[in-house]
C-alpha positions as CSV (number, residue, x, y, z in Angstrom):
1,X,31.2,77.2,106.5
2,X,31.8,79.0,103.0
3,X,34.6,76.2,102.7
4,X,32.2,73.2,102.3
5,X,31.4,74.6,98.8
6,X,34.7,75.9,98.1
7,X,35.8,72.0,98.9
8,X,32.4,70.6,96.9
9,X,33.1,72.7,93.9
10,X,36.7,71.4,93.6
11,X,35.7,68.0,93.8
12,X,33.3,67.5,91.7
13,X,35.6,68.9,89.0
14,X,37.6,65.4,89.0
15,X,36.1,62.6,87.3
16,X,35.6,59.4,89.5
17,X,32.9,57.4,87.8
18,X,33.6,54.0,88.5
19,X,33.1,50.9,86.4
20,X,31.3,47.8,86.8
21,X,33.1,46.2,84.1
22,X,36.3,46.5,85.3
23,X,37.7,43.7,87.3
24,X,40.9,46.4,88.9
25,X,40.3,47.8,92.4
26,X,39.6,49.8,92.6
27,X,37.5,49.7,88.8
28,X,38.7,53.3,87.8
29,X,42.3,54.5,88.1
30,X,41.1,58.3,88.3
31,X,39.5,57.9,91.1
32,X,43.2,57.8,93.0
33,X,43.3,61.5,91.6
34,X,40.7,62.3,93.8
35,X,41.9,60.2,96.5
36,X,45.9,62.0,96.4
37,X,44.3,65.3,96.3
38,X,42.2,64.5,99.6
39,X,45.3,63.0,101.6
40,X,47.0,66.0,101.1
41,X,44.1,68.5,102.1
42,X,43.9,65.8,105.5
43,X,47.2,66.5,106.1
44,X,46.9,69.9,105.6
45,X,44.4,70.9,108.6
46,X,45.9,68.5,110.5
47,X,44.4,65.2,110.7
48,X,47.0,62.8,111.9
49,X,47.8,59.6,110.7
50,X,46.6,60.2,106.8
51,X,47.3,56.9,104.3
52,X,46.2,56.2,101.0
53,X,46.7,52.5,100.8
54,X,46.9,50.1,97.6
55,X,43.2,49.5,97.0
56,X,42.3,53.3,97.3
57,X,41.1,53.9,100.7
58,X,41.7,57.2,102.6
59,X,41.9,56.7,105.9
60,X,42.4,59.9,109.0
61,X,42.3,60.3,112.4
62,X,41.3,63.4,114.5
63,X,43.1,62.7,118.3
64,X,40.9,62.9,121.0
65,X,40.9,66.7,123.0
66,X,39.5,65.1,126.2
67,X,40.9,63.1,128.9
68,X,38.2,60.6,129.2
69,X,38.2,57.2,128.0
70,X,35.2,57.3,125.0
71,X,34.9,55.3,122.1
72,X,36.0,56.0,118.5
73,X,33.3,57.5,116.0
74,X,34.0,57.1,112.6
75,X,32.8,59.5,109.2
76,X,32.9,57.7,105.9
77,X,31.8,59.2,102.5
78,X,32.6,57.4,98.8
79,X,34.4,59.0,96.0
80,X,33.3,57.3,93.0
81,X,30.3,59.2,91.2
82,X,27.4,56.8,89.2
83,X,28.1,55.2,85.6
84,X,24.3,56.2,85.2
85,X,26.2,59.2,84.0
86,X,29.0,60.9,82.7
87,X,31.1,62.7,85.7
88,X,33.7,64.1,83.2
89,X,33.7,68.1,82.8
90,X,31.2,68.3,85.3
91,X,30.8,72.2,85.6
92,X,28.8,73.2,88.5
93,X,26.3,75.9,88.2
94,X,25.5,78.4,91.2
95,X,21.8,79.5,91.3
96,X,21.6,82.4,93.7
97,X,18.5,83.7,95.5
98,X,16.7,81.1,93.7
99,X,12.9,82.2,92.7
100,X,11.0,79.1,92.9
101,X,10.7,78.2,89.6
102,X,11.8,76.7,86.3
103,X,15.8,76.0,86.1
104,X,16.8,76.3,82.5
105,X,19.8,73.8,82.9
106,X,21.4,74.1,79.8
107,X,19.0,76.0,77.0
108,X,20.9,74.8,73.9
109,X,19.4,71.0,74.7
110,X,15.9,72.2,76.3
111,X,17.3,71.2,79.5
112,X,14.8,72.4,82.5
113,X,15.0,71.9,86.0
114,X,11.5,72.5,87.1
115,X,9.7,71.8,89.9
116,X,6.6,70.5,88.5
117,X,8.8,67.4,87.8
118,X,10.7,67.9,91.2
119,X,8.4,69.6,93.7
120,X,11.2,69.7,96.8
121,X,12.7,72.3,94.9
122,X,10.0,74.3,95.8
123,X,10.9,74.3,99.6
124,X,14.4,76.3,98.8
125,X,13.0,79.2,97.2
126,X,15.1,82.0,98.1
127,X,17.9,79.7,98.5
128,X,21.4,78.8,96.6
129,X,21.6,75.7,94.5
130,X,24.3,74.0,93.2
131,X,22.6,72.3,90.1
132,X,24.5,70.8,86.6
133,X,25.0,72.4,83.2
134,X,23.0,69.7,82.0
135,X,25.3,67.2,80.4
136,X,26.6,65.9,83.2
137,X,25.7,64.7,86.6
138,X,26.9,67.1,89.6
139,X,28.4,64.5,92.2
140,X,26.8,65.7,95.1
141,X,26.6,62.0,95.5
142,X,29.3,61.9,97.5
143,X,31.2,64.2,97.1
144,X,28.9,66.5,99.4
145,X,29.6,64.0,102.1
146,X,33.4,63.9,101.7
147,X,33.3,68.0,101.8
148,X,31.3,67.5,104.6
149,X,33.4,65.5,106.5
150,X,36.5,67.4,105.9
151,X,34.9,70.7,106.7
152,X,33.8,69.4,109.8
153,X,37.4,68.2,110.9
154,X,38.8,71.4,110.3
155,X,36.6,73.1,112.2
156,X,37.5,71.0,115.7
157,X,40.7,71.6,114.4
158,X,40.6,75.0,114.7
159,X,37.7,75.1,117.3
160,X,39.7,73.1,120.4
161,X,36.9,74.0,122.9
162,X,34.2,71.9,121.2
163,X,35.1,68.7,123.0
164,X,35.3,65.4,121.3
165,X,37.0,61.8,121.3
166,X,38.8,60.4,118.7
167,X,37.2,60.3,115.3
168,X,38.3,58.3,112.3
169,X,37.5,59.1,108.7
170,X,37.1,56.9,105.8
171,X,37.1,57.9,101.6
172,X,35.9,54.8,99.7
173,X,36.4,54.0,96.0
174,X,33.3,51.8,94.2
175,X,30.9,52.4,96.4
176,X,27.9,52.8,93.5
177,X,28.8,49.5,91.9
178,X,28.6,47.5,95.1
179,X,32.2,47.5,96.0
180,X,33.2,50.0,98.3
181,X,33.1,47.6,101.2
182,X,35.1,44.9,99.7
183,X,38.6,45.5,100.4
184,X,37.8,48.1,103.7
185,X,40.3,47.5,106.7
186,X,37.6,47.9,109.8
187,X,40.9,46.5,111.9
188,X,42.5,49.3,110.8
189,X,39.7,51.6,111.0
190,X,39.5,50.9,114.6
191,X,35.9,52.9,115.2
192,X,33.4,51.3,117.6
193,X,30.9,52.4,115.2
194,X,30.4,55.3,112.4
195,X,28.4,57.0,109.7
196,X,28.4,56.9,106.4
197,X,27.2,61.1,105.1
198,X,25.8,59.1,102.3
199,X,22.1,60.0,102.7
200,X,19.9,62.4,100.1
201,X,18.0,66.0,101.1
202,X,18.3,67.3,104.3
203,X,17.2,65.3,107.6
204,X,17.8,62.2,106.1
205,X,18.7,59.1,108.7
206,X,18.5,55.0,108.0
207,X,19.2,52.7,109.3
208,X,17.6,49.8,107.1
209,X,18.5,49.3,103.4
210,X,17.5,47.2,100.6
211,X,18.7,43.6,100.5
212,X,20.4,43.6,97.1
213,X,21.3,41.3,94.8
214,X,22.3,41.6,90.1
215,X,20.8,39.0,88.3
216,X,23.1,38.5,84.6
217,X,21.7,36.2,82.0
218,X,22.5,35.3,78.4
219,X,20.0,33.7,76.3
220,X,21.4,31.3,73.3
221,X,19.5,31.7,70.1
222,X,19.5,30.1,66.6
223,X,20.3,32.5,63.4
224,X,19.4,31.6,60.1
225,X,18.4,33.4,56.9
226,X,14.5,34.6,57.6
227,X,13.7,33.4,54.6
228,X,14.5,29.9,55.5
229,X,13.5,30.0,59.3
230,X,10.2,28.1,59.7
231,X,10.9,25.7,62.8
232,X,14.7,26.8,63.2
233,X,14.8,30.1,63.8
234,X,15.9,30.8,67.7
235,X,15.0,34.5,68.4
236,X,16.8,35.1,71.6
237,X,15.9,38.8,71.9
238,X,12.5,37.6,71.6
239,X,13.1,35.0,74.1
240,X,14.4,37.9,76.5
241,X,11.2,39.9,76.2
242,X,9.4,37.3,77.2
243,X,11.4,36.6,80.3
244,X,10.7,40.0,81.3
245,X,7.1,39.6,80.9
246,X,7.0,36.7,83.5
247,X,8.3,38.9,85.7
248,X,5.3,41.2,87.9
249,X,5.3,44.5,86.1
250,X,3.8,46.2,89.0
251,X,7.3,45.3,90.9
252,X,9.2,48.0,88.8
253,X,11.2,50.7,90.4
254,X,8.5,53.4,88.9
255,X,5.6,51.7,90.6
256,X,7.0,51.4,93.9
257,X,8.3,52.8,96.8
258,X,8.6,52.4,100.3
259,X,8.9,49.1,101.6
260,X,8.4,47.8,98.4
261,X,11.0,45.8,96.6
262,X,11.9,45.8,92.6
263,X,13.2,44.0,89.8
264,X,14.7,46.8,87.7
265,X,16.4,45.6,84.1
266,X,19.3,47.6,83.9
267,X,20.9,46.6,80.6
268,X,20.1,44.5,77.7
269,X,22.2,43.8,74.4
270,X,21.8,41.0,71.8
271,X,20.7,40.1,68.5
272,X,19.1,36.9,67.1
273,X,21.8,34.6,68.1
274,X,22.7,35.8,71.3
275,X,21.0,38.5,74.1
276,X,22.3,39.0,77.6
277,X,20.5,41.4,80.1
278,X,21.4,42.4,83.7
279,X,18.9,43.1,86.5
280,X,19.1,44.0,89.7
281,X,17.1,42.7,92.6
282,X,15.7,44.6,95.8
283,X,13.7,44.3,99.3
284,X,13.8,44.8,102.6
285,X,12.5,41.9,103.8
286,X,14.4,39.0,103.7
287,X,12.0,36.5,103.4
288,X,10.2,38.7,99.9
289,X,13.9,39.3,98.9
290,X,14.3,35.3,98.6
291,X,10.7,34.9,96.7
292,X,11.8,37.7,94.0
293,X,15.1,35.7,93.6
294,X,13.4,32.8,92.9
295,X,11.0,34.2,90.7
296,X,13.5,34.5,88.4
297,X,15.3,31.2,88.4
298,X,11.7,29.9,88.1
299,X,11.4,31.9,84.8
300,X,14.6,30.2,83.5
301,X,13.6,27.5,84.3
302,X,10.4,27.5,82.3
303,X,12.1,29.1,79.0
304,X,14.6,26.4,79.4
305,X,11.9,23.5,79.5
306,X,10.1,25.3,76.5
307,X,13.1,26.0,74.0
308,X,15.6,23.5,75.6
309,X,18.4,23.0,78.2
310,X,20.9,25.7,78.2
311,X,18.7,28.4,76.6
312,X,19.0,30.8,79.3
313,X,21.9,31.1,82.0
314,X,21.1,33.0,84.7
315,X,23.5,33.8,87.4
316,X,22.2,35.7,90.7
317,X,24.7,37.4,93.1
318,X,23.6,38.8,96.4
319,X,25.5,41.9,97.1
320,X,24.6,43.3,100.6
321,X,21.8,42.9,103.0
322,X,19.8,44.9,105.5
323,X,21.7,46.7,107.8
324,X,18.5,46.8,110.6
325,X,19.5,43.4,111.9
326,X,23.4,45.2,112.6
327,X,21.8,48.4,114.1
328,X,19.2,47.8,116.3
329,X,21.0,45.8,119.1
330,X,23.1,49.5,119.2
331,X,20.0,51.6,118.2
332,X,21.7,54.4,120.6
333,X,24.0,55.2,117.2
334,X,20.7,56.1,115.6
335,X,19.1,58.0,118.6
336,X,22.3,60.2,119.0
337,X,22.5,61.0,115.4
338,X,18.5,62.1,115.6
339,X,19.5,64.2,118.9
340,X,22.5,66.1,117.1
341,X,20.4,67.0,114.2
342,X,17.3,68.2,116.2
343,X,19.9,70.4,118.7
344,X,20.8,72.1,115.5
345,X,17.4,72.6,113.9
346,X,17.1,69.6,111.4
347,X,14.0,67.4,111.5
348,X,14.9,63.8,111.3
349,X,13.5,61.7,108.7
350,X,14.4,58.4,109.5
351,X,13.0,56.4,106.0
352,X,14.5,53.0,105.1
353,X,16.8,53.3,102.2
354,X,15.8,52.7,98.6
355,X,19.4,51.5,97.9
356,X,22.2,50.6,99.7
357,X,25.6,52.3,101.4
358,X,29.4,51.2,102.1
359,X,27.4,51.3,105.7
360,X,25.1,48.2,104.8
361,X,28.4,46.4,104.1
362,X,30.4,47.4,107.0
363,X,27.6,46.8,109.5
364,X,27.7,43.1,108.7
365,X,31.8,43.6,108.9
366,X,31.4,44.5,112.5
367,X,31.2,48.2,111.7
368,X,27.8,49.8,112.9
369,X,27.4,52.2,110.6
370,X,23.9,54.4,109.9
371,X,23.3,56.9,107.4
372,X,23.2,60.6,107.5
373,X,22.1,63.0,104.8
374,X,24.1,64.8,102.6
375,X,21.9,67.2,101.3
376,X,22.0,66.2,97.3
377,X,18.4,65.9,95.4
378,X,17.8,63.6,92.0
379,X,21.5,61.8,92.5
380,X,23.3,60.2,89.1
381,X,21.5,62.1,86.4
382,X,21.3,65.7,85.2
383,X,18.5,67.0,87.2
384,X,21.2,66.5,90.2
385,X,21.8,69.8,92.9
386,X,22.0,70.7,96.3
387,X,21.1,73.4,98.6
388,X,24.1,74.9,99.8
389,X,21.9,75.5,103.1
390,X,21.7,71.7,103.8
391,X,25.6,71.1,103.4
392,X,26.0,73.9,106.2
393,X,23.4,71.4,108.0
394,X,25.4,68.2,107.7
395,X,28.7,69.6,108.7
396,X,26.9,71.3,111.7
397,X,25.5,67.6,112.5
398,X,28.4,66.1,112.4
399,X,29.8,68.4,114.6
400,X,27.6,68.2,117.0
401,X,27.5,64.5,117.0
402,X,31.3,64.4,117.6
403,X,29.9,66.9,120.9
404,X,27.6,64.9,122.1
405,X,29.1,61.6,121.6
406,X,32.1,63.4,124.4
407,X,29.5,63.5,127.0
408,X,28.1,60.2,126.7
């Protein structure tokens, strides 16, 4: 089990942010660095069957060890890490025994990891944390999963008396800007169903998501000299803070949770004469997903009718939907993942997902395709770590669903 953090430890040193500005596939070239180093290590412990194809996917296969005819499981995990923050030099710090209280993450910057900001860090007292230096985030998110995954296979490898079908695995690029899905091969793939290790602390299983959709607009202003602005001047960035008032503050990500769906502004550049600002749009519910997307068209539409046509351009893309319509005609994916965690000690927490996951994607691409926990805490920022206890936890789930899928 030592080997899932020898594996983590060695990832997380590559840098595989990815790019939603980049119109290559996948968005960042170093994340094939990752993606060559992993199709060697697959081939390495045996996995037959490794490729590395043109748009970055890692694909492996694990033969069956038993004579009956059972269906093909599947383990995906991304390898792209946030642009919320850097994932260059990440250098991973080991807290042993750890005593319950303040992390000083990197003391030159005031840097603390403490949990009277982050109470779960008070239930792995005693524990070892992988945490950041500070400057960086760590990448448990996913490279936990991905160490995961491949610890796991080895293990069957090398344990041939834990019985199991076949069992594909999957390493996507672009995952955190939407993408990951987009170019996946699920003919090649070939799984009946899967699970993306994808998921935050330990326990964590969903299988509903956000509907998501990004929201870019530009706003066209008028410059001229203040001094000579009366009844010319266009303000656009003025304009923009006034679309975001018409928008309900109360529907923020940092008043809500849950259920409850969010407009979030994620970026906003401009000056007088032009401003362009990029939100993104979440719910569960279809129907409330629809209304929030509409709220905004309906607040272009009134800034256009008060300073003129062509003011604001808004474009809205959806990018994925709910996986719970895809899951719960097979809900016996979800209730066998549940099983294999309690038979190895882990409470379930089955929560709907604040976000999304290459799953949400591939269940509507005929891939069922739940999510299991990885074991990271405070993903894409510097506050990120991971008990090294809860990675030993996922790979013993996975292992045990591979188990208990045989006997079906």
């Amino acid at each position: 089990m030592e080997k899932v953090v020898e594996r983590f430890l060695r990832y997380v040193a590559i840098d595989t942010q990815s790019d939603p500005e980049s119109s290559s596939f996948p968005s960042t070239a170093k994340q094939l660095d990752l993606a060559r180093l992993l199709v060697r290590e697959l081939e390495e412990i045996g996995m037959q069957d490794v490729t590395l194809d043109e748009n970055g996917y890692v694909m492996a296969t694990l033969p069956a060890n038993v004579r009956q005819d059972i269906p093909t499981i599947g383990f995906i995990a991304h390898m792209d890490t946030s642009p919320d923050m850097s994932g260059k030099n990440v250098r991973p710090v080991l807290v042993e025994n750890y005593d319950g209280g303040d992390i000083v993450l990197n003391r030159e910057k005031n840097i603390i990891l403490s949990p009277a900001d982050f109470p779960d860090l008070k239930n792995y007292a005693g524990e070892t944390l992988i945490t950041t230096d500070g400057t960086t985030l760590l990448g448990a998110d996913n490279k936990a999963g991905i160490a995961e995954i491949i610890t796991a296979m080895e293990y069957l490898l090398t344990h041939p008396e834990i019985e199991h079908g076949e069992i594909k695995v999957a390493f996507t690029p672009d995952e955190e800007i939407g993408r990951g899905a987009d170019r996946f091969d699920v003919g090649k793939f070939n799984a009946a169903f899967a699970y993306t290790v994808d998921g935050g602390p330990l326990g964590e299983l969903e299988y509903e998501n956000f509907n998501a959709a990004s929201a870019r607009i530009r706003i066209q202003g008028r410059n001229v000299h203040p001094g000579s602005a009366k009844n010319k001047m266009v303000n656009s960035m003025l304009i923009a803070m006034e679309l975001n008032s018409l928008l309900p503050p109360g529907e923020r990500p940092e008043y809500t949770d849950g259920y409850e769906g969010f407009f979030h502004l994620t970026g906003i550049n401009g000056d007088v004469e032009e401003t362009r600002l990029q939100y993104i749009i979440r719910d569960h519910f279809r129907d409330l997903f629809e209304k929030k997307k509409q709220v905004l068209r309906a607040a272009a539409d009134f800034l256009n009718l008060k300073y003129g046509s062509g003011t604001v351009e808004l474009e809205i893309t959806d990018t994925y939907y709910n996986m719970k319509e895809k899951i719960e005609p097979v809900l016996e994916i979800v209730d066998l993942a549940k099983r294999a965690m309690e038979e190895v000690g882990v409470t379930p927490l089955i929560t709907p997902v604040r976000g999304g996951t290459d799953g949400a994607r591939l269940s509507y691409m005929g891939l069922p395709c739940p999510n299991i926990f990885a074991g990271g805490h405070n993903y894409h920022g510097k506050y990120e770590y991971i008990p090294v206890s809860s990675m030993r936890k996922a790979v013993e789930v996975i292992l045990k669903i591979s188990e208990l899928h045989s006997r079906a």
